[in-house]
DSSP file (Angstrom, degrees, kcal/mol; ACC not computed):
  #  RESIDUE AA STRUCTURE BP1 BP2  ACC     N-H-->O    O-->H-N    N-H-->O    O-->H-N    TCO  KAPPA ALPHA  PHI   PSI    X-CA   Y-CA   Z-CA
    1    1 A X              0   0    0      0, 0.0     2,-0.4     0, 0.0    14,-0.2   0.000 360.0 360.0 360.0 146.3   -5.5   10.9   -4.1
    2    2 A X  E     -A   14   0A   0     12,-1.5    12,-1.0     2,-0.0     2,-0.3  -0.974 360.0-170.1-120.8 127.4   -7.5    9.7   -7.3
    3    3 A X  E     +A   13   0A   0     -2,-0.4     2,-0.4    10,-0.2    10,-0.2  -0.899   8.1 173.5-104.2 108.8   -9.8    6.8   -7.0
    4    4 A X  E     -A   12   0A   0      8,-1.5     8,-2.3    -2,-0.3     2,-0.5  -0.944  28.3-136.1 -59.0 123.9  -11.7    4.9  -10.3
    5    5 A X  E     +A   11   0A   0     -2,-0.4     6,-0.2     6,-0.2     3,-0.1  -0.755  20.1 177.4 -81.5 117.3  -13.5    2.1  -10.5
    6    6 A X  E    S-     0   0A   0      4,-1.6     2,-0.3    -2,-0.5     5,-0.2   0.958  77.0 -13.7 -94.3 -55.5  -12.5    0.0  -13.5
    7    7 A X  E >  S-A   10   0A   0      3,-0.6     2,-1.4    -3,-0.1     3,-0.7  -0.951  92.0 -72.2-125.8 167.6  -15.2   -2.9  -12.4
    8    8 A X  T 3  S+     0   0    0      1,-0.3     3,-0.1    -2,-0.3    -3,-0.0   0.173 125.5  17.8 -43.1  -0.7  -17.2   -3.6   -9.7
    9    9 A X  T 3  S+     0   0    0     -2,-1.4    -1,-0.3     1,-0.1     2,-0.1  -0.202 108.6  83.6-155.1  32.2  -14.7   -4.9   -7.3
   10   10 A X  E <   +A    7   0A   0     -3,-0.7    -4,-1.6     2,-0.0    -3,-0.6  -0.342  52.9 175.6-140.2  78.0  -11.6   -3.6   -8.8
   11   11 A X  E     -A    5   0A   0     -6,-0.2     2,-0.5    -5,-0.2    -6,-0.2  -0.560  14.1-153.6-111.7 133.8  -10.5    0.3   -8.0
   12   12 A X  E     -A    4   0A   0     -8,-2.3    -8,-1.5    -2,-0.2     2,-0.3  -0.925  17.7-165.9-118.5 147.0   -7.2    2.1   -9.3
   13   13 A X  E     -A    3   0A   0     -2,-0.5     2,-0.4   -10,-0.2   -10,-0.2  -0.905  19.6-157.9-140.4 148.6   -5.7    4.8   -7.4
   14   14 A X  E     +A    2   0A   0    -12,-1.0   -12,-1.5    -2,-0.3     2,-0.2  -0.975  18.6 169.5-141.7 141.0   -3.5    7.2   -7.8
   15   15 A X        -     0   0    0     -2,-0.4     2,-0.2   -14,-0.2     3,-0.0  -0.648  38.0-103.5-131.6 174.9   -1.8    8.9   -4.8
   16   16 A X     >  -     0   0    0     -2,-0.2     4,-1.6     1,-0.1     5,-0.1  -0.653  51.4 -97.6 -87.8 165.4    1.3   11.5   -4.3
   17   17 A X  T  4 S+     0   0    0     -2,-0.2    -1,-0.1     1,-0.2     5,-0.1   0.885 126.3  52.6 -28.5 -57.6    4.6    9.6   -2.9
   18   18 A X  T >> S+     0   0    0      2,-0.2     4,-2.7     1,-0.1     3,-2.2   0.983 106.1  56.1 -64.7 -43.1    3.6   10.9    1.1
   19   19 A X  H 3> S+     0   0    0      1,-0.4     4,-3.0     2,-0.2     5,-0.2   0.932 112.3  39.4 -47.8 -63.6   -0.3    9.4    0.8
   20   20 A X  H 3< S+     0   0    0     -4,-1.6    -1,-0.4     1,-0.2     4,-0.2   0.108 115.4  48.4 -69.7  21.4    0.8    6.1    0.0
   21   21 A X  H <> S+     0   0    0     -3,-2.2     4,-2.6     2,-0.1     5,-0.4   0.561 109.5  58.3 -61.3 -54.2    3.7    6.0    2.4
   22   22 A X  H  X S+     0   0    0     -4,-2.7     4,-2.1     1,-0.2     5,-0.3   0.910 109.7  43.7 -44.5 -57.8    1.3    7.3    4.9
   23   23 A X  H  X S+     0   0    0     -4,-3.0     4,-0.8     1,-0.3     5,-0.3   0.877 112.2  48.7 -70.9 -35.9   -0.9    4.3    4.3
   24   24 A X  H  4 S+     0   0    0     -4,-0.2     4,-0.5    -5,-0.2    -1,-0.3   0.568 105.5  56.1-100.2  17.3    1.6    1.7    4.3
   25   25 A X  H  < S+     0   0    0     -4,-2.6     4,-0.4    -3,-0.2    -2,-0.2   0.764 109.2  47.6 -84.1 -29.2    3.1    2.8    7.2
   26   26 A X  H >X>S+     0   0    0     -4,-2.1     3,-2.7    -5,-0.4     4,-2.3   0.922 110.9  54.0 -36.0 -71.5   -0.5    2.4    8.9
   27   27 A X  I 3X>S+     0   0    0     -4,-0.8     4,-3.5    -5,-0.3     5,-0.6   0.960 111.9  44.7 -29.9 -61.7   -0.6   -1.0    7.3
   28   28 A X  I 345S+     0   0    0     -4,-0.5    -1,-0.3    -5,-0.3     4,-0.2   0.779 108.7  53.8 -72.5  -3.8    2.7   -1.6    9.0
   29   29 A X  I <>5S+     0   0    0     -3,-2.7     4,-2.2    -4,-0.4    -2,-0.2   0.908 115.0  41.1 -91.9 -63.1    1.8   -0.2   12.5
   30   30 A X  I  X5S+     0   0    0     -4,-2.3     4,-1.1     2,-0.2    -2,-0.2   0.917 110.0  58.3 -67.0 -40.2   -1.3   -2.5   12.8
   31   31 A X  I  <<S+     0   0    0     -4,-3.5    -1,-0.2    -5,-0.8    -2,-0.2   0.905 119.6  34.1 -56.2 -27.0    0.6   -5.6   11.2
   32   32 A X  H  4<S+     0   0    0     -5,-0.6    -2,-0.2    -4,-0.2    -1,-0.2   0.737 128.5  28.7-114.1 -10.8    3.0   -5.1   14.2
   33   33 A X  H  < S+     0   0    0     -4,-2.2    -3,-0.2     2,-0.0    -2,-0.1   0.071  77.3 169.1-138.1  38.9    1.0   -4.0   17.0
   34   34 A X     <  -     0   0    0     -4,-1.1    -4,-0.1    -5,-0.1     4,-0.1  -0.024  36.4-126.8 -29.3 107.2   -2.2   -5.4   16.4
   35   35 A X        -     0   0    0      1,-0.2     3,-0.2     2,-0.1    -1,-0.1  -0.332  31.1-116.1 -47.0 167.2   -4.7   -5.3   19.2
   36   36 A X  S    S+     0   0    0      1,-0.1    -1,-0.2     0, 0.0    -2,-0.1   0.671 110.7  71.1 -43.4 -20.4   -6.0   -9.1   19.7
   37   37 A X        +     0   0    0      2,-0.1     2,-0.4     3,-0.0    -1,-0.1   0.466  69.3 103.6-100.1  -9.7   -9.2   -8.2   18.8
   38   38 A X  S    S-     0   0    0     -3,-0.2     3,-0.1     1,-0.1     2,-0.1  -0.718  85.3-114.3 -68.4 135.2   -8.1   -7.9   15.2
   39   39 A X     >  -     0   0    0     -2,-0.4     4,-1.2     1,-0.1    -1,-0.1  -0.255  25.3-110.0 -90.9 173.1   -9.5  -11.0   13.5
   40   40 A X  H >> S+     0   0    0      2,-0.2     3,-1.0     3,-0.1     4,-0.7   0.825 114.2  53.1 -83.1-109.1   -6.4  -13.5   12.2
   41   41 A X  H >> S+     0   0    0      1,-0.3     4,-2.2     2,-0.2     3,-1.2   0.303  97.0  61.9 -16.3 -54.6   -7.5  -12.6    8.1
   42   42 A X  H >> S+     0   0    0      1,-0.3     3,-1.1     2,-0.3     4,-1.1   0.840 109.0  40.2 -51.3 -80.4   -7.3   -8.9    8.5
   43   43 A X  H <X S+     0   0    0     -4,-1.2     4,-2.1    -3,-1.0    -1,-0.3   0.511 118.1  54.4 -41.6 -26.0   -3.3   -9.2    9.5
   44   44 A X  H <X S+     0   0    0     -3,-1.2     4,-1.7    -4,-0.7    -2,-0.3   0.853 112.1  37.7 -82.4 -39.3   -3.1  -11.8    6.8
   45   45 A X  H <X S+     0   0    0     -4,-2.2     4,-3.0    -3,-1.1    -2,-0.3   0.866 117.0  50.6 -79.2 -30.6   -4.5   -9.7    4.3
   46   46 A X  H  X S+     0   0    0     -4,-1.1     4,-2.1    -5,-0.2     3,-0.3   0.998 114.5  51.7 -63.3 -70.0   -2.4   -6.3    5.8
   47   47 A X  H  X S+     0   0    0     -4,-2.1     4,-3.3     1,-0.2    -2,-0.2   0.800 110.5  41.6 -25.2 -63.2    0.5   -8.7    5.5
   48   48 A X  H  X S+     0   0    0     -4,-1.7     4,-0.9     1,-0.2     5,-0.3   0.958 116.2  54.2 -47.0 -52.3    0.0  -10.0    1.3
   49   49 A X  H  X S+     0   0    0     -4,-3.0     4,-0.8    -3,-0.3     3,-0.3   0.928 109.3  45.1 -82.8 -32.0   -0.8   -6.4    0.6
   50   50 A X  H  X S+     0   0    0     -4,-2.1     4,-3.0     1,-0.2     5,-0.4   0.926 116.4  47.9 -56.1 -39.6    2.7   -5.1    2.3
   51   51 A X  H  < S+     0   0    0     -4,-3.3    -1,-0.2    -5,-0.3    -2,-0.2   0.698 107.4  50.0-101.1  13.3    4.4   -7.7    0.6
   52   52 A X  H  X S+     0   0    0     -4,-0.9     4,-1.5    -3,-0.3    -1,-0.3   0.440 114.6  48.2 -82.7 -13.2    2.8   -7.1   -2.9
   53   53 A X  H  X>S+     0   0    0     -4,-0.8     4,-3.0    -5,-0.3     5,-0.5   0.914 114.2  59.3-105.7 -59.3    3.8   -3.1   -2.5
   54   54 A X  H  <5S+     0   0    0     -4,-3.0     4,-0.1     1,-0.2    -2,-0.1   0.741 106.3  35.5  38.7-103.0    7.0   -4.7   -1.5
   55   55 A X  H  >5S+     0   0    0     -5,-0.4     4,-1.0     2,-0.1    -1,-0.2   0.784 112.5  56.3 -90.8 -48.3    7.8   -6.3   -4.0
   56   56 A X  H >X5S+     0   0    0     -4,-1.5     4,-1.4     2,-0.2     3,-0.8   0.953 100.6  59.2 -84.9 -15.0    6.6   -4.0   -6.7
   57   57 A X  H 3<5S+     0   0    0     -4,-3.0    -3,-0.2     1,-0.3    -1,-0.1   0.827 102.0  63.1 -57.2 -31.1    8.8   -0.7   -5.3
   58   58 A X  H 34<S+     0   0    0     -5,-0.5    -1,-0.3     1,-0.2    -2,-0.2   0.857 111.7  28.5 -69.4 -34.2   11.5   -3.1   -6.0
   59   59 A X  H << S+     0   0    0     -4,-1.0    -2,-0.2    -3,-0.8    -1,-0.2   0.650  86.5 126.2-105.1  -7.0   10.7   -3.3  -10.0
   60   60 A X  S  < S-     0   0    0     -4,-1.4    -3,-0.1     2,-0.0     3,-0.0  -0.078  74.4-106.1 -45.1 137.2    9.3    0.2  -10.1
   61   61 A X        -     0   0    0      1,-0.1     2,-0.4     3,-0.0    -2,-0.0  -0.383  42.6-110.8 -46.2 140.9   11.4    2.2  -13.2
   62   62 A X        -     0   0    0     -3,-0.1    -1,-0.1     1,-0.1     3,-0.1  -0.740  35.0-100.6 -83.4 124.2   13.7    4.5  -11.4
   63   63 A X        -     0   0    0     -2,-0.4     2,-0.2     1,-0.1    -1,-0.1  -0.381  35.3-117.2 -46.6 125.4   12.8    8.2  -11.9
   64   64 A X        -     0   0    0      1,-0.1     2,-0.5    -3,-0.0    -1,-0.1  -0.473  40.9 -99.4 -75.5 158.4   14.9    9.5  -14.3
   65   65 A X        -     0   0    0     -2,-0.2     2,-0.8     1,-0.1    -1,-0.1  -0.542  34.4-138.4 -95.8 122.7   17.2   12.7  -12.3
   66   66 A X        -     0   0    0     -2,-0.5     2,-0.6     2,-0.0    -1,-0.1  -0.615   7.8-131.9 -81.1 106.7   15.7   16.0  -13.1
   67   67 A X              0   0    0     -2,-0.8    -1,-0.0     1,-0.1    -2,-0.0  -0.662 360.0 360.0 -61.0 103.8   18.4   19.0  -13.9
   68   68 A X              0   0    0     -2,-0.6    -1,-0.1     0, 0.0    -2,-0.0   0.110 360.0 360.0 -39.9 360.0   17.4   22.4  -11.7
C-alpha cells in the first residue's frame, strides 16, 4: 500500500487487489455486525464509503487478458 497526500484532507492510495479487499471486507463486517457502541455516523459513513467502492468496481475498465 502507497499513501500521498494531495492536500491537507485529501490522501490517494494505492493498494494491491488483496489490501483493499481486505479492507472492504472489514468495512463490511463492522457495517453488519456492529457492536452498539459504535456511534450511528460511523456505520453511515462505513455504509457511503461501501457504496462509493461499489459503484465504482462496476465502471472500473476491465483488465485487458494477459497471454502466458
Amino acid at each position: 500500500m502507497e499513501l500521498e497526500r494531495i492536500r491537507p484532507l485529501v490522501l490517494r492510495g494505492t493498494f494491491h487487489a488483496y489490501e483493499l479487499a481486505a479492507l472492504i471486507a472489514a468495512a463490511r463486517y463492522v457495517v453488519e455486525s456492529a457492536p452498539a457502541e459504535i456511534p450511528t455516523e460511523a456505520l453511515d459513513q462505513l455504509n457511503q464509503l461501501l457504496t462509493d467502492y461499489e459503484h465504482h468496481v462496476r465502471n472500473l475498465t476491465p483488465q485487458p487478458h494477459q497471454h502466458h
